[in-house]
C-alpha positions as CSV (number, residue, x, y, z in Angstrom):
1,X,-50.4,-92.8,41.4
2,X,-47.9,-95.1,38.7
3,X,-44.2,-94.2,40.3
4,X,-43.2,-92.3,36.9
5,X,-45.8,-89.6,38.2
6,X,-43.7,-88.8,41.2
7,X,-40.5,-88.6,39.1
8,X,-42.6,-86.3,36.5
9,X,-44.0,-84.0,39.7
10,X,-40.4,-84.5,41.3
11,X,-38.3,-83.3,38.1
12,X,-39.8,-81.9,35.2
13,X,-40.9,-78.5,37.3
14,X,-36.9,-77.8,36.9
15,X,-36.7,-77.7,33.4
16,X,-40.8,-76.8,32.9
17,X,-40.3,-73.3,32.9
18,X,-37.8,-73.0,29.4
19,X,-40.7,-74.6,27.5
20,X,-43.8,-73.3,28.9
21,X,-44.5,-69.7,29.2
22,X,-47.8,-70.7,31.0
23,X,-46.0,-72.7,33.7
24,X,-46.9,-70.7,36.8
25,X,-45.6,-71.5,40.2
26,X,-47.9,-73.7,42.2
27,X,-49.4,-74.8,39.5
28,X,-48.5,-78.7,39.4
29,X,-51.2,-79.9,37.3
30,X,-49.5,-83.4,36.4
31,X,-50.3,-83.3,32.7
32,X,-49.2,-80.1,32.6
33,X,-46.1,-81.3,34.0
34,X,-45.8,-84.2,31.9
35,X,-46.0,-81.7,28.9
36,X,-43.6,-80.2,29.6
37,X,-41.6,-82.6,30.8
38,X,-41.7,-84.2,27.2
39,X,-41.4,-80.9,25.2
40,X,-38.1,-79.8,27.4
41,X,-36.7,-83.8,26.7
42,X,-37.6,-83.1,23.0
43,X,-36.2,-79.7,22.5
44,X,-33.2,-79.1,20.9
45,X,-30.6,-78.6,23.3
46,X,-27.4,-78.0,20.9
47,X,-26.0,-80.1,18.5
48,X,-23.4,-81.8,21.0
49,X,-26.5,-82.7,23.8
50,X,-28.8,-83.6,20.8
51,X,-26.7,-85.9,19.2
52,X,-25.4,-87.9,22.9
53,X,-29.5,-88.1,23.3
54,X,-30.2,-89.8,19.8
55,X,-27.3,-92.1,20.4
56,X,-28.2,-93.2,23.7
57,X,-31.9,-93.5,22.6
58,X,-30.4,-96.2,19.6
59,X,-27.8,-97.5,21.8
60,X,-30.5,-98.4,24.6
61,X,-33.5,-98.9,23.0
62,X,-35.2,-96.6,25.2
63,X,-37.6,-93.1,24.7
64,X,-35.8,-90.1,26.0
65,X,-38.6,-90.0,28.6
66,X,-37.9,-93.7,29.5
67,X,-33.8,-92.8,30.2
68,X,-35.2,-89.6,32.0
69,X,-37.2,-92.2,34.5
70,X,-34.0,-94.4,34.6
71,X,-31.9,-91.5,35.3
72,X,-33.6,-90.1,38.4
73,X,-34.2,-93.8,39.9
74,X,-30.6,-94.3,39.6
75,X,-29.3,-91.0,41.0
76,X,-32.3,-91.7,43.9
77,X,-30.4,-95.1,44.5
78,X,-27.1,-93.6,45.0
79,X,-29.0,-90.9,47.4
80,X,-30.1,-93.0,49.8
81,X,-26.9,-96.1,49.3
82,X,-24.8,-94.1,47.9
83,X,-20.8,-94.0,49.4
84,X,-21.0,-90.0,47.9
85,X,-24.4,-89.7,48.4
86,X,-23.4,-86.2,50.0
87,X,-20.6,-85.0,47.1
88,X,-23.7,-86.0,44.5
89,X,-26.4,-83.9,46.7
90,X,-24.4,-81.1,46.3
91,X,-23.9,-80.9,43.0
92,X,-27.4,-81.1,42.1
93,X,-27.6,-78.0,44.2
94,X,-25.0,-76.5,42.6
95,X,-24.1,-77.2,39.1
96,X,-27.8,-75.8,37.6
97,X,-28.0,-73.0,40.0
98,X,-24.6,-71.9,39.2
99,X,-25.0,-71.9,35.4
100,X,-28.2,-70.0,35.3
101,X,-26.4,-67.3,38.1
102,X,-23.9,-67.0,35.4
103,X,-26.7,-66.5,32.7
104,X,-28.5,-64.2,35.2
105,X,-25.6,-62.0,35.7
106,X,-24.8,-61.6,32.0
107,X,-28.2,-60.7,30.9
108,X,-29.3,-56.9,32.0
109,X,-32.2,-57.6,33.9
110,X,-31.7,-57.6,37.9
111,X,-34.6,-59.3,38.7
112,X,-32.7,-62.6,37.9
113,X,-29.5,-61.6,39.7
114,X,-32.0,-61.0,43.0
115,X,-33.7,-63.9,42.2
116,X,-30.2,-66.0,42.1
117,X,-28.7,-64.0,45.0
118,X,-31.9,-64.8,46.9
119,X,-31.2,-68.8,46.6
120,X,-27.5,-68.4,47.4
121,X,-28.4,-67.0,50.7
122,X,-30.9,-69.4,51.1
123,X,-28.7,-72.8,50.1
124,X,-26.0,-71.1,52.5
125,X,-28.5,-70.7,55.2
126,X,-29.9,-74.5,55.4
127,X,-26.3,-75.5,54.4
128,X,-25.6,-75.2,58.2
129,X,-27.2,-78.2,58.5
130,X,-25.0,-80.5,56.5
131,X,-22.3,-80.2,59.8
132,X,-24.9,-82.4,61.5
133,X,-25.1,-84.8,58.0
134,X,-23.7,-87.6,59.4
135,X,-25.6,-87.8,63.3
136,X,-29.3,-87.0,60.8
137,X,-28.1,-90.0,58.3
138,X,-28.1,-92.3,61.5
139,X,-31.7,-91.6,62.3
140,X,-32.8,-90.8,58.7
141,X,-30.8,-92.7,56.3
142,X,-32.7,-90.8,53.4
143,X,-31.4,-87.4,54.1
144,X,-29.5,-86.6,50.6
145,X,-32.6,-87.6,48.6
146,X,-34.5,-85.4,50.9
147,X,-31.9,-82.9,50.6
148,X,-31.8,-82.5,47.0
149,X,-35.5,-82.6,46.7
150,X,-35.3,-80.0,48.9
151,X,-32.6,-77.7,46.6
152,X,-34.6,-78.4,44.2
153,X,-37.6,-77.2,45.5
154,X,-35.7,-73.8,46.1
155,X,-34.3,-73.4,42.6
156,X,-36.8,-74.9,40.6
157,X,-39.2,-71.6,39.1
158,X,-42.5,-72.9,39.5
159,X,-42.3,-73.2,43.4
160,X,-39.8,-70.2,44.0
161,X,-39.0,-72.1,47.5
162,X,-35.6,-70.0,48.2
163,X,-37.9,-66.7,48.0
164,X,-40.3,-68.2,50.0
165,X,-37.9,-69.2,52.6
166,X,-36.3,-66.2,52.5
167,X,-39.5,-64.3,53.1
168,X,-40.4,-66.0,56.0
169,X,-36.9,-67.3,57.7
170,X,-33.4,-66.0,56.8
171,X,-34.7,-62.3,56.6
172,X,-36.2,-62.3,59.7
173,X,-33.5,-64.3,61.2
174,X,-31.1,-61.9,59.6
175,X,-33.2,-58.9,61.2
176,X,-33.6,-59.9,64.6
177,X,-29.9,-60.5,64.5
178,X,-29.1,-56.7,63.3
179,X,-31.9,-56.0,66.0
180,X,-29.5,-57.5,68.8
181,X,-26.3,-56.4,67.4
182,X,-27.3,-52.9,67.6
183,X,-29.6,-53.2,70.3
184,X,-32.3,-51.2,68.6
185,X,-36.0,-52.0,67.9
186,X,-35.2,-51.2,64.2
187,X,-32.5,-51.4,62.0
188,X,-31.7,-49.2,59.9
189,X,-30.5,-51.0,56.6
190,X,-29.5,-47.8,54.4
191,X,-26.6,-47.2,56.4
192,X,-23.4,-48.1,55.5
């Protein structure tokens, strides 16, 4: 596969879902990616991020699909060489995720506040794991890129990673826990 297929199949999932209604998760068909990849680059985004996207697109010379490409080689870069490689990581993880909690808990649906409440549990969870950031970089000098793929496998819609690993790790973990605190088979969750 060219390398800009990775960075479609890498990226666009992210952004995928505010311009295709059919977008489902798992489904990472890479055309299907790439359109909407190019639709979400394409779409107006307010006047203020419009206009810095025509400019730089004169300034440079360059598609908006072309500076995208750029973009996520040189944030990659600075994963992997990067003196703040670990500052960078985390604000991937938490700059988008925070916004759309915000919009999540203005709208009225709850659905979206679980959804959102769901991945903070699950970023805090695997978080743990950065206190051993330095000894990992040591033997795996590409832990941030892995990282963020990795946060953004959680928040992106289309894979709904955090619910998954919710499902199948922090719940359970967080059960068995209650099971030992209270030193009862089951625990019963309604109490207060």
């Amino acid at each position: 596969f060219p390398p800009e297929w990775f960075l479609l199949s890498m990226a666009a999932p992210i952004v995928a879902s505010t311009t295709d209604p059919s977008f489902k998760p798992g489904k990472f068909s890479t055309p299907t990616v790439q359109q909407s990849l190019t639709a979400f680059l394409y779409d107006s985004h307010g006047p203020s991020i419009d206009n810095f996207l025509s400019d730089t697109e004169k300034k440079t010379g360059m598609k908006r699909e072309q500076l995208f490409f750029f973009s996520v080689a040189i944030i990659s870069l600075y994963l992997i060489f990067g003196d703040l490689a670990h500052t960078v990581g985390n604000l991937i993880g938490v700059v988008y995720p925070s916004y759309i909690s915000v919009k999540a808990i203005r709208s009225d649906e709850k659905t979206d506040d679980t959804k959102w409440l769901i991945y903070w549990t699950v970023f805090g969870f695997f978080s743990l794991i950065d206190f051993f950031a330095e000894a990992i970089m040591r033997t795996f000098p590409i832990y941030f890129l892995f990282k963020v793929l990795f946060l953004m496998y959680l928040f992106m819609p289309q894979t709904e990673g955090a619910e998954i690993l919710y499902t199948n790790y922090v719940d359970p973990a967080v059960t068995n826990f209650d099971n030992w605190r209270f030193g009862k088979g089951k625990t019963d969750q309604k109490k207060k």
